[in-house]
PDB file with SEQRES, HELIX, SHEET and CRYST1 records, atoms N, CA, C and O in Angstrom:
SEQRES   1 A   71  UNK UNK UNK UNK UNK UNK UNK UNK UNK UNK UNK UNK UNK          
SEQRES   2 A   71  UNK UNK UNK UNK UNK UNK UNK UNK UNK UNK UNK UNK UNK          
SEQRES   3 A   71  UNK UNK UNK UNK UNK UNK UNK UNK UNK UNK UNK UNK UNK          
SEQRES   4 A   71  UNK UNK UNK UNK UNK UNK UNK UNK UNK UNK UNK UNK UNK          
SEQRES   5 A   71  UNK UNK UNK UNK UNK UNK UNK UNK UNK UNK UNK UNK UNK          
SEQRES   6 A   71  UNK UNK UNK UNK UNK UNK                                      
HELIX    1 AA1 UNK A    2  UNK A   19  1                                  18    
HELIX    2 AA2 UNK A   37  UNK A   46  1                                  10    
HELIX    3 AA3 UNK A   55  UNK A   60  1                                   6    
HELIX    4 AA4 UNK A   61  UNK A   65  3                                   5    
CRYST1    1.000    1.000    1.000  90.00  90.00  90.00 P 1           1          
ATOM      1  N   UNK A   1     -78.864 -51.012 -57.883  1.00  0.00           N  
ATOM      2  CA  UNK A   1     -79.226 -51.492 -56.563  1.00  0.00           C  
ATOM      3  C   UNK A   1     -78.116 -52.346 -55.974  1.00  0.00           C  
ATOM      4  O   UNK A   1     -77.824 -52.242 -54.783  1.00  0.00           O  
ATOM      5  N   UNK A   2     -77.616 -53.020 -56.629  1.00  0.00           N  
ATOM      6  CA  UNK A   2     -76.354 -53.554 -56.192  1.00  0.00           C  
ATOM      7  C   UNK A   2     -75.261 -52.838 -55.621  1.00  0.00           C  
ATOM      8  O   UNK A   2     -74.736 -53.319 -54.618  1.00  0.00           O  
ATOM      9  N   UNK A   3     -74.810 -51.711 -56.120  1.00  0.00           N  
ATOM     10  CA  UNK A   3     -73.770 -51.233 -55.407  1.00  0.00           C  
ATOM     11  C   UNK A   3     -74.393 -50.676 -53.588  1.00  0.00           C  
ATOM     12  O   UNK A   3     -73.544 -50.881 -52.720  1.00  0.00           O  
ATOM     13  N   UNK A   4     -75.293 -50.250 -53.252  1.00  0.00           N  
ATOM     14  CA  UNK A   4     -75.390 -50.102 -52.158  1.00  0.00           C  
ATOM     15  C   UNK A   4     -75.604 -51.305 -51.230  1.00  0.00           C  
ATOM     16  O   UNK A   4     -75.531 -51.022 -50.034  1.00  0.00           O  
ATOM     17  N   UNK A   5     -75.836 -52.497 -51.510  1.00  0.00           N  
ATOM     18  CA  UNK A   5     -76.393 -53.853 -51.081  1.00  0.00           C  
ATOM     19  C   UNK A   5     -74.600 -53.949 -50.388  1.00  0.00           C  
ATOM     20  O   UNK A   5     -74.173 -54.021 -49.235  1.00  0.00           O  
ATOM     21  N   UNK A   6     -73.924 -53.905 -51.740  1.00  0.00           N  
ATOM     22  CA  UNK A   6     -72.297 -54.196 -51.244  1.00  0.00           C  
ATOM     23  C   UNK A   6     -71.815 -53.131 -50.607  1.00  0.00           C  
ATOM     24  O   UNK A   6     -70.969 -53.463 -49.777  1.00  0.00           O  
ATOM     25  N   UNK A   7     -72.040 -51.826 -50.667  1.00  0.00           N  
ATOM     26  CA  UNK A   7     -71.956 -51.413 -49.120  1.00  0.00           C  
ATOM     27  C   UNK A   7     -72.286 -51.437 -48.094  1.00  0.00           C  
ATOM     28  O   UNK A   7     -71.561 -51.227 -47.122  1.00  0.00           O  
ATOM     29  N   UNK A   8     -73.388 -51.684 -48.072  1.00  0.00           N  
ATOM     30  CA  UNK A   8     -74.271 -51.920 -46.710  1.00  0.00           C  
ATOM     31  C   UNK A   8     -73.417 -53.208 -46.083  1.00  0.00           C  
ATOM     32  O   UNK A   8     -72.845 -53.263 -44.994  1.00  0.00           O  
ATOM     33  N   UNK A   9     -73.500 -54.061 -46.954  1.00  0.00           N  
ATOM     34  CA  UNK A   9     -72.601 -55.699 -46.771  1.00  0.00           C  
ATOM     35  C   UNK A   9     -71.297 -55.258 -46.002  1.00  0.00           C  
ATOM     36  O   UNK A   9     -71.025 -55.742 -44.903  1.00  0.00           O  
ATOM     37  N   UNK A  10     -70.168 -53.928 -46.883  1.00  0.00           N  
ATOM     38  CA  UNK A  10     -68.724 -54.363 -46.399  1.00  0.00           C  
ATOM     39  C   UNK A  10     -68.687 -53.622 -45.032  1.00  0.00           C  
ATOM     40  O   UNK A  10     -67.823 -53.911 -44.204  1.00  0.00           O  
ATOM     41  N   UNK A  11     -69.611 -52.682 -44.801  1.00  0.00           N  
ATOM     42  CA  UNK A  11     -69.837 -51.703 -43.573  1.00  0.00           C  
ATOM     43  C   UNK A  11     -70.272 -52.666 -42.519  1.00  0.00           C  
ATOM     44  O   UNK A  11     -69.572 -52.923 -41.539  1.00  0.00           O  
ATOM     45  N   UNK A  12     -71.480 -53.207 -42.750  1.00  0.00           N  
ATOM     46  CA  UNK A  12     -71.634 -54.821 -41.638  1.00  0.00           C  
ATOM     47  C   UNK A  12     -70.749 -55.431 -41.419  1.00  0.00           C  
ATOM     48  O   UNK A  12     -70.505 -55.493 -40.214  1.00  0.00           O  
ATOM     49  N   UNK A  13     -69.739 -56.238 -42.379  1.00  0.00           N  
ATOM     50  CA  UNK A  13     -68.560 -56.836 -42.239  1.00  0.00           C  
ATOM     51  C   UNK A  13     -67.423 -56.365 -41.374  1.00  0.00           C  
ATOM     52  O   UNK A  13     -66.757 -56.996 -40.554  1.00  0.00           O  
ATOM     53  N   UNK A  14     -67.347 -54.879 -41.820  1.00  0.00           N  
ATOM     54  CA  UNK A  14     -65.970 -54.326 -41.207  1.00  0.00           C  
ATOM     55  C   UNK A  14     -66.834 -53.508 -39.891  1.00  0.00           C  
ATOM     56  O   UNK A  14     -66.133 -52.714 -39.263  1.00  0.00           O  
ATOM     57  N   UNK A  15     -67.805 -53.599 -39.588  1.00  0.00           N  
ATOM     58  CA  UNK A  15     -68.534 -52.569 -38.711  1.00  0.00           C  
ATOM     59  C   UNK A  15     -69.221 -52.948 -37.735  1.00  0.00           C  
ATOM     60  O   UNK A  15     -69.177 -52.255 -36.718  1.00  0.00           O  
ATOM     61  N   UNK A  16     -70.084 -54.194 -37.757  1.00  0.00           N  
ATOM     62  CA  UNK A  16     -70.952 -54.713 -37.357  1.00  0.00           C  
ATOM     63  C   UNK A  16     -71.942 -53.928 -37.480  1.00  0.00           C  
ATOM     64  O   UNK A  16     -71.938 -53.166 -38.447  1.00  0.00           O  
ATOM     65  N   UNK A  17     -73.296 -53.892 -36.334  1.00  0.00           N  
ATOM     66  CA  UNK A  17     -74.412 -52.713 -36.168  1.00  0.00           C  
ATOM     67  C   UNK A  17     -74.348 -51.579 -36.428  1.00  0.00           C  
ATOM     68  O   UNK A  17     -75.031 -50.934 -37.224  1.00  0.00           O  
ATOM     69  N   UNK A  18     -73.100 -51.094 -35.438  1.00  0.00           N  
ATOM     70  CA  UNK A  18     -72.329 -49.783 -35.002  1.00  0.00           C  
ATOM     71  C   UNK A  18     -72.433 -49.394 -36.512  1.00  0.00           C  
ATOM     72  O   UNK A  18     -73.245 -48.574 -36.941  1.00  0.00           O  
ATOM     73  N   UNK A  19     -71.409 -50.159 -37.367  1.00  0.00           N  
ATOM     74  CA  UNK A  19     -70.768 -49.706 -38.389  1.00  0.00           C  
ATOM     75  C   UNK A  19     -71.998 -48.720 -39.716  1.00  0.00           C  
ATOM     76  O   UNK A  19     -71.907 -47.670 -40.353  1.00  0.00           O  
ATOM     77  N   UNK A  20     -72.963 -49.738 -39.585  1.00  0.00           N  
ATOM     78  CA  UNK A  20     -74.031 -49.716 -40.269  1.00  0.00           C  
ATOM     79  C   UNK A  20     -75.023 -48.169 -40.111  1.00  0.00           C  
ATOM     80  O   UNK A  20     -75.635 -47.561 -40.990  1.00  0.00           O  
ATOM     81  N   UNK A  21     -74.852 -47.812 -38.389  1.00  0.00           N  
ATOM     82  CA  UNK A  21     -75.312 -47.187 -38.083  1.00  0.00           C  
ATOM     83  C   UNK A  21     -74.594 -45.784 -37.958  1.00  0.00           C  
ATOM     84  O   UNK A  21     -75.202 -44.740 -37.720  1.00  0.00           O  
ATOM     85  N   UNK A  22     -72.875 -45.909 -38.195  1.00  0.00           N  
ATOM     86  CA  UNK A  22     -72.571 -44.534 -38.820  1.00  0.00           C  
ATOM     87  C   UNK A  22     -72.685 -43.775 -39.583  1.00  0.00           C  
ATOM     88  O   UNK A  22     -73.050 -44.239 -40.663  1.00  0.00           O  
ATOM     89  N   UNK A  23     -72.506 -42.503 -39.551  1.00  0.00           N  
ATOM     90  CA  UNK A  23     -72.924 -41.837 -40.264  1.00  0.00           C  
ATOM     91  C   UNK A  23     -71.882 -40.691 -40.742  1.00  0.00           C  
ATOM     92  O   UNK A  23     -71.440 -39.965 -39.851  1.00  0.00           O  
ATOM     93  N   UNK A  24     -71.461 -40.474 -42.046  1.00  0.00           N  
ATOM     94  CA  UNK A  24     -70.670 -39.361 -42.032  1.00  0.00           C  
ATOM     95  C   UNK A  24     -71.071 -38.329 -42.665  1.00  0.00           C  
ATOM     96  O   UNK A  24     -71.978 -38.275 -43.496  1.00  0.00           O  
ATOM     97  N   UNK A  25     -70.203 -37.238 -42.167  1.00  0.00           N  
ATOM     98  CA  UNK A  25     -70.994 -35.864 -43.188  1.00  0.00           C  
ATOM     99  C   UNK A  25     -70.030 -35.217 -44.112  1.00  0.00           C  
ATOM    100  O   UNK A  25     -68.905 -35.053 -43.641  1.00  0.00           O  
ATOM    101  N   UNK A  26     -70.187 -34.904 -45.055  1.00  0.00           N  
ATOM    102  CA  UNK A  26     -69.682 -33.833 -46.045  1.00  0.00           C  
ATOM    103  C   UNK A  26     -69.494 -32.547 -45.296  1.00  0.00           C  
ATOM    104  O   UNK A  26     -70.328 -31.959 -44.607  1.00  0.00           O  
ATOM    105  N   UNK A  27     -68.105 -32.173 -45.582  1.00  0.00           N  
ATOM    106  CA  UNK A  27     -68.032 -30.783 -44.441  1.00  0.00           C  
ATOM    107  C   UNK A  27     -68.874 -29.728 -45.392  1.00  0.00           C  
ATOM    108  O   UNK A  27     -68.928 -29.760 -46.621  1.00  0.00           O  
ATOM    109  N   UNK A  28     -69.285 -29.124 -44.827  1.00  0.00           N  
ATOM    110  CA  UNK A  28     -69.933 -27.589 -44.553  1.00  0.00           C  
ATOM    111  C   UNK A  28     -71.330 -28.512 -45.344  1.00  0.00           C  
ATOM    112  O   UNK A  28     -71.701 -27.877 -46.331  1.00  0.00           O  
ATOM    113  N   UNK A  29     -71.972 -29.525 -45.186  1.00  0.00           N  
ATOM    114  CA  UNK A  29     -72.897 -29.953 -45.928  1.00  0.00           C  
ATOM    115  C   UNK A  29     -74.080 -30.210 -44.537  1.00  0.00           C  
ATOM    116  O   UNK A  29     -73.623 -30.863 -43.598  1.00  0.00           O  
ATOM    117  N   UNK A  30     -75.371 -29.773 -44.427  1.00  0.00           N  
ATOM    118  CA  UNK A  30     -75.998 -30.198 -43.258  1.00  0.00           C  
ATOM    119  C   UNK A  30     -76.899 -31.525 -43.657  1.00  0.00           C  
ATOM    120  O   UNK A  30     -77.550 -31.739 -44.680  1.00  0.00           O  
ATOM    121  N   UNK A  31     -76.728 -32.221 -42.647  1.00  0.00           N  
ATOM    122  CA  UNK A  31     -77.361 -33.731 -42.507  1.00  0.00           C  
ATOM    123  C   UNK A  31     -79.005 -33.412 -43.096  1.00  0.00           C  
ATOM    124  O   UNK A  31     -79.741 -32.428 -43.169  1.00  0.00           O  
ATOM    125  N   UNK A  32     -79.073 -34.879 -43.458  1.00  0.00           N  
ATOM    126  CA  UNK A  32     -80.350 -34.517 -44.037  1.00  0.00           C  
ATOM    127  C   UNK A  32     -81.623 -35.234 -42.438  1.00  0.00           C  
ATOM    128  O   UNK A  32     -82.824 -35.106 -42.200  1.00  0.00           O  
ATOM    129  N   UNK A  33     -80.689 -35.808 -41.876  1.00  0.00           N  
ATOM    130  CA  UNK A  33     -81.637 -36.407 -40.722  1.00  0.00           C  
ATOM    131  C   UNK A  33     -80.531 -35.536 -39.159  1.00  0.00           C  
ATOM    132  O   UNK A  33     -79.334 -35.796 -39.033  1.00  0.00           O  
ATOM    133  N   UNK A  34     -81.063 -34.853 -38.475  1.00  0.00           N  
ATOM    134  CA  UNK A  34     -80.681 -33.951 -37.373  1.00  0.00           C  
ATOM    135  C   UNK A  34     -80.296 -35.287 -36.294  1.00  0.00           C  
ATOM    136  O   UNK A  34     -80.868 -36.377 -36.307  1.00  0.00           O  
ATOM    137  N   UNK A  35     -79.417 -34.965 -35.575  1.00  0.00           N  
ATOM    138  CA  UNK A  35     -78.636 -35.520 -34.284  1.00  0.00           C  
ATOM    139  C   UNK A  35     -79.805 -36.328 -33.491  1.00  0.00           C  
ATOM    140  O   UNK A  35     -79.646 -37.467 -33.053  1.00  0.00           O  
ATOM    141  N   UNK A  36     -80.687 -35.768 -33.404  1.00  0.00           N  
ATOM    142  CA  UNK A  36     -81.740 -36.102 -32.582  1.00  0.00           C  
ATOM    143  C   UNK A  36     -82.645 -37.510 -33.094  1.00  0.00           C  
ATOM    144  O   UNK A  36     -83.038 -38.550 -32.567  1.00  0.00           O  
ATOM    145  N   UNK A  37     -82.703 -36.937 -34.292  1.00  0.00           N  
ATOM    146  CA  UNK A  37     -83.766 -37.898 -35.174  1.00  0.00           C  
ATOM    147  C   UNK A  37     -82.990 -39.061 -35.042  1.00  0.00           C  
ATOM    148  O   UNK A  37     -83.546 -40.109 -34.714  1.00  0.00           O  
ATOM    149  N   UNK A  38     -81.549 -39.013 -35.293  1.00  0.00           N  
ATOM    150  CA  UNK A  38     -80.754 -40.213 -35.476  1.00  0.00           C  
ATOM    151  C   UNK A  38     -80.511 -40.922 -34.081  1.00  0.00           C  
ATOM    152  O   UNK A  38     -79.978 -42.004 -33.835  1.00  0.00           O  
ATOM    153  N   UNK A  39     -81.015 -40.063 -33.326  1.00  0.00           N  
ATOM    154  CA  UNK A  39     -81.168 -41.131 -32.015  1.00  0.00           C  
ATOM    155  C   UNK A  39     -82.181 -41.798 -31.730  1.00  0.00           C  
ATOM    156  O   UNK A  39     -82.252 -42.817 -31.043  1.00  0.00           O  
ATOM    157  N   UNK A  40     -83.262 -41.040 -32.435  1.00  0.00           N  
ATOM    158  CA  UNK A  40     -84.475 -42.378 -32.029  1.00  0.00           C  
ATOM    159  C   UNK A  40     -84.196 -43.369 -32.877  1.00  0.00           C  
ATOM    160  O   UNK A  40     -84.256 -44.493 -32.378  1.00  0.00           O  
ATOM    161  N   UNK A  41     -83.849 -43.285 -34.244  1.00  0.00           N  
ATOM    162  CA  UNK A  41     -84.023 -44.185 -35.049  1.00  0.00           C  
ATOM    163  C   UNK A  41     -83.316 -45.531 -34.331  1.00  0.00           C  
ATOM    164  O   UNK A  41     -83.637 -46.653 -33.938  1.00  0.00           O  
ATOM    165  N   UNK A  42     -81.858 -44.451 -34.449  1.00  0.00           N  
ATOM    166  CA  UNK A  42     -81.024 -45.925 -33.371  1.00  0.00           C  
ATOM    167  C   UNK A  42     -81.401 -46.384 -32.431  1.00  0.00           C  
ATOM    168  O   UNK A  42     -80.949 -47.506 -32.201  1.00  0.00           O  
ATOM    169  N   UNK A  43     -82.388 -45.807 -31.416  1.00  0.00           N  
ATOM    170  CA  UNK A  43     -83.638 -46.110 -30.063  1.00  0.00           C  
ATOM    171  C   UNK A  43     -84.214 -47.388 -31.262  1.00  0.00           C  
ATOM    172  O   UNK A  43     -83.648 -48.470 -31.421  1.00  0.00           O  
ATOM    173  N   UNK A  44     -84.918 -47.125 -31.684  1.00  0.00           N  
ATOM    174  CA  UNK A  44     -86.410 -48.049 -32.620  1.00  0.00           C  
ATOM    175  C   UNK A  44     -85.279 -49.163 -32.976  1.00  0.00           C  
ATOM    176  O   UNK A  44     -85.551 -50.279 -32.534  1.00  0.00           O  
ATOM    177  N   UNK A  45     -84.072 -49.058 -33.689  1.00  0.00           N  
ATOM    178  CA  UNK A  45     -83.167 -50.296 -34.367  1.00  0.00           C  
ATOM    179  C   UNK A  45     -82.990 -51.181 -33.021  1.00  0.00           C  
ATOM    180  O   UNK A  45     -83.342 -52.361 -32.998  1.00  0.00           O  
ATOM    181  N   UNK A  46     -82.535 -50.660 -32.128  1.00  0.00           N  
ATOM    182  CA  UNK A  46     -82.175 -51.394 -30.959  1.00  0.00           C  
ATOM    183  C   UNK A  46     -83.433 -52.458 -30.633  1.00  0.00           C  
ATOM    184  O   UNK A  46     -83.256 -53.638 -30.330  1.00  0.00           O  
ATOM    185  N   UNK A  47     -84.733 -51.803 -30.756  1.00  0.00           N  
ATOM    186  CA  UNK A  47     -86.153 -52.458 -30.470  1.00  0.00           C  
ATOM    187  C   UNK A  47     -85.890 -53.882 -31.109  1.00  0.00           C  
ATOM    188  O   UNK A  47     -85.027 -53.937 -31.985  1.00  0.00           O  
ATOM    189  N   UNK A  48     -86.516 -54.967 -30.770  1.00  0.00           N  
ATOM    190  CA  UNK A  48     -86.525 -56.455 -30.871  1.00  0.00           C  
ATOM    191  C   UNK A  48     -87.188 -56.598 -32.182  1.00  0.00           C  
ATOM    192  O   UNK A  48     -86.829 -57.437 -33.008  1.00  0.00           O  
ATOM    193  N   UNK A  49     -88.250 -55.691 -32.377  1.00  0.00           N  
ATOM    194  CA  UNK A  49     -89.532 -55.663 -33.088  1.00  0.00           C  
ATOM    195  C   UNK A  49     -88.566 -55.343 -34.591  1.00  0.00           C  
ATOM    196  O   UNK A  49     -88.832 -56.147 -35.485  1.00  0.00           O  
ATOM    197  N   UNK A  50     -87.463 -54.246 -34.968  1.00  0.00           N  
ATOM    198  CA  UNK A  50     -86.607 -53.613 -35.800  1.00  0.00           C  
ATOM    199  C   UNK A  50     -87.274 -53.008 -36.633  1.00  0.00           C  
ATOM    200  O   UNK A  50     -88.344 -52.478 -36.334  1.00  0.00           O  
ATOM    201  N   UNK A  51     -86.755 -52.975 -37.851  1.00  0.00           N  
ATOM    202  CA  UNK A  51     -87.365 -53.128 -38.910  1.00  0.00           C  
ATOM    203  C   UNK A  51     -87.627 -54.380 -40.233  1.00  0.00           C  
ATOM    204  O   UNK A  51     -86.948 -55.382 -40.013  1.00  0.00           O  
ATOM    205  N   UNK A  52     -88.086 -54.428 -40.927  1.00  0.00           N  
ATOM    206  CA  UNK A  52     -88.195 -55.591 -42.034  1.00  0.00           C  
ATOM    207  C   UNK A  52     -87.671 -55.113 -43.237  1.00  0.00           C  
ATOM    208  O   UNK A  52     -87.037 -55.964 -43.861  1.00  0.00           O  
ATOM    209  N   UNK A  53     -87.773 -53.586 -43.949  1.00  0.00           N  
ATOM    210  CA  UNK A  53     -87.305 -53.276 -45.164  1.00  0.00           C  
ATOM    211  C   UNK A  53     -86.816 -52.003 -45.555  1.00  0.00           C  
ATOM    212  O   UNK A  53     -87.917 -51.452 -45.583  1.00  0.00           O  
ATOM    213  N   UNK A  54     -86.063 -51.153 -45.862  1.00  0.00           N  
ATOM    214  CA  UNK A  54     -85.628 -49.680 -45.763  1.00  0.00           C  
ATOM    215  C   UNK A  54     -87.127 -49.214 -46.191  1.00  0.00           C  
ATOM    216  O   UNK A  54     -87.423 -48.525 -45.215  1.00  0.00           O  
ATOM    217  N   UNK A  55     -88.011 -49.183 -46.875  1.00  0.00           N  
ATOM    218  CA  UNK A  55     -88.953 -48.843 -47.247  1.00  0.00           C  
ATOM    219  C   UNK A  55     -90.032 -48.234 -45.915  1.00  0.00           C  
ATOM    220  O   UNK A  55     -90.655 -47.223 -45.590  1.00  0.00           O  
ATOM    221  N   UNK A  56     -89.699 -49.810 -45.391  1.00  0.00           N  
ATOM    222  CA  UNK A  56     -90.509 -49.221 -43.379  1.00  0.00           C  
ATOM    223  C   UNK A  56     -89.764 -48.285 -42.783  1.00  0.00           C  
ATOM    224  O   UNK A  56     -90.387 -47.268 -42.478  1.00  0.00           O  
ATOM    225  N   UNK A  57     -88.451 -48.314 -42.481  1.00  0.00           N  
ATOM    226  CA  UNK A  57     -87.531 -47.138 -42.011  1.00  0.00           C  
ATOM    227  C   UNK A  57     -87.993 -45.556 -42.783  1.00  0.00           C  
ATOM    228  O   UNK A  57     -88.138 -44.538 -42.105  1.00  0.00           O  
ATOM    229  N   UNK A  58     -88.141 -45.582 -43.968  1.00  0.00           N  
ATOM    230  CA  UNK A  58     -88.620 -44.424 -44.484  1.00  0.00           C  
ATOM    231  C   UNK A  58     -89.878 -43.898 -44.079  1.00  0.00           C  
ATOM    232  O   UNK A  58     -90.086 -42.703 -43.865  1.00  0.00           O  
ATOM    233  N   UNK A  59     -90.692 -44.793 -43.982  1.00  0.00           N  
ATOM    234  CA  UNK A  59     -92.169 -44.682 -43.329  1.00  0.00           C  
ATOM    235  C   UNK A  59     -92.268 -44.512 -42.287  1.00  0.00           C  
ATOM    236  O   UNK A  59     -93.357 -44.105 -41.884  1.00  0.00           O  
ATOM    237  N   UNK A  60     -91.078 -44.762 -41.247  1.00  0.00           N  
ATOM    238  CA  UNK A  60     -91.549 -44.682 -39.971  1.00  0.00           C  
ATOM    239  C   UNK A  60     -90.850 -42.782 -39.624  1.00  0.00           C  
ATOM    240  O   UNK A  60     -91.424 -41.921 -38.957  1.00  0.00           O  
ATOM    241  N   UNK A  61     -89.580 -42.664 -40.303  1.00  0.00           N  
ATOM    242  CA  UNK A  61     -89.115 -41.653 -40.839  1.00  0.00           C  
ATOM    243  C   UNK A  61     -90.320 -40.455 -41.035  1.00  0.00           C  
ATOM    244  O   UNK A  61     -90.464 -39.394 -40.427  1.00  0.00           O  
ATOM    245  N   UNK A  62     -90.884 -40.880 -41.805  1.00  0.00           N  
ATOM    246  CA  UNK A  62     -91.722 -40.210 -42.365  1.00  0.00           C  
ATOM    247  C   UNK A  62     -93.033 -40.019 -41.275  1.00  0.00           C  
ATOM    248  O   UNK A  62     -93.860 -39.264 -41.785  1.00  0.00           O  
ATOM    249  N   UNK A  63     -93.378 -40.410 -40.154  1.00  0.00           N  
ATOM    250  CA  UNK A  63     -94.752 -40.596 -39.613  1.00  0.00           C  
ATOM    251  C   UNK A  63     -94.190 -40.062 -38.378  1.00  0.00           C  
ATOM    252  O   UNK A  63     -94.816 -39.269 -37.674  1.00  0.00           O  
ATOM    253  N   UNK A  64     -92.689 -40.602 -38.026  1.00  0.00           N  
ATOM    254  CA  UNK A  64     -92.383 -40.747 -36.692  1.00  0.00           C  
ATOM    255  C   UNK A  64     -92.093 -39.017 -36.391  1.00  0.00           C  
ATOM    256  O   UNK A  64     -92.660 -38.280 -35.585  1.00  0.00           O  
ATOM    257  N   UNK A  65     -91.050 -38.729 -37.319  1.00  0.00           N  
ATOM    258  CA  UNK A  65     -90.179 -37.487 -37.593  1.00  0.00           C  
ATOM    259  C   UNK A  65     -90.716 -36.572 -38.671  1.00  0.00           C  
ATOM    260  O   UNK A  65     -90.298 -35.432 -38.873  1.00  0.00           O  
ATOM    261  N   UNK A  66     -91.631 -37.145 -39.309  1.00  0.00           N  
ATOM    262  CA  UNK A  66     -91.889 -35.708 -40.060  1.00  0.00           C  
ATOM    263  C   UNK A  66     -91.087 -35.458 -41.060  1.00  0.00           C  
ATOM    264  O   UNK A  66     -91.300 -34.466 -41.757  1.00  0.00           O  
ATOM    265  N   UNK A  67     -89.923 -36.384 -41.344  1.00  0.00           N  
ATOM    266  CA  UNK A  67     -89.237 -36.647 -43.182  1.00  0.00           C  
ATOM    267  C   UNK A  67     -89.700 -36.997 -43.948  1.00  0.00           C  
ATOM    268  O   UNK A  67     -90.564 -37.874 -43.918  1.00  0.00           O  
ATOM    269  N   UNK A  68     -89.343 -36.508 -44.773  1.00  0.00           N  
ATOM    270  CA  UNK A  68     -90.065 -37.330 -46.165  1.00  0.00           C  
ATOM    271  C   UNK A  68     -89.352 -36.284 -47.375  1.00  0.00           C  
ATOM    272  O   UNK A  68     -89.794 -35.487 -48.204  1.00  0.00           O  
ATOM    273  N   UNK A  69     -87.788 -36.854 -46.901  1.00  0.00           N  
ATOM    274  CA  UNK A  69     -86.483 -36.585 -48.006  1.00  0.00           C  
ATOM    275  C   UNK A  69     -86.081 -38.291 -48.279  1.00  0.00           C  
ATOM    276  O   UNK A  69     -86.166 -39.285 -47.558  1.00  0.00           O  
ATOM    277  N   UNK A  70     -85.738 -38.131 -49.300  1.00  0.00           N  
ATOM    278  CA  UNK A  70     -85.160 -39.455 -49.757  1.00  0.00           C  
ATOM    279  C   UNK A  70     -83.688 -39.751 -49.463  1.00  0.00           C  
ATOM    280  O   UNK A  70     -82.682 -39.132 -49.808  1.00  0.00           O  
ATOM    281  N   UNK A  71     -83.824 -40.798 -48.775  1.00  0.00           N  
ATOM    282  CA  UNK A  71     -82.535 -41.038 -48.175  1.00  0.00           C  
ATOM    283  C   UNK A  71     -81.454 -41.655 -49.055  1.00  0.00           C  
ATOM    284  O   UNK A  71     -80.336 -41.881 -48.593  1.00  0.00           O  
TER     285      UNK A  71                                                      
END                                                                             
């Protein structure tokens, strides 16, 4: 669990929001969350309300969009 904590950390650091909220892909590999989806999410992050724990992001993932791949 630690190693992603310190990424999440150096991506905030060197990234801010933005940074956090990029996303890259593996060529010829298809996203596991579609162009679209990743715009609401970033819609809902922007919201005041946010989120509280990746666990809710998965859930909302999951209710909002109809995922329920493990991110």
């Amino acid at each position: 669990m630690r190693q992603p904590i310190t990424r999440w950390l150096r991506k905030y650091k060197d990234g801010g929001r933005a940074g956090l909220l990029e996303v890259k892909h593996a060529p010829g590999k298809e996203p596991i969350v579609s162009e679209e989806s990743l715009e609401r999410l970033k819609q809902r992050l922007e919201q005041s309300q946010g989120f509280h724990s990746y666990n809710e992001i998965q859930q909302w993932l999951k209710s909002e969009l109809g995922l329920n791949k493990s991110l």
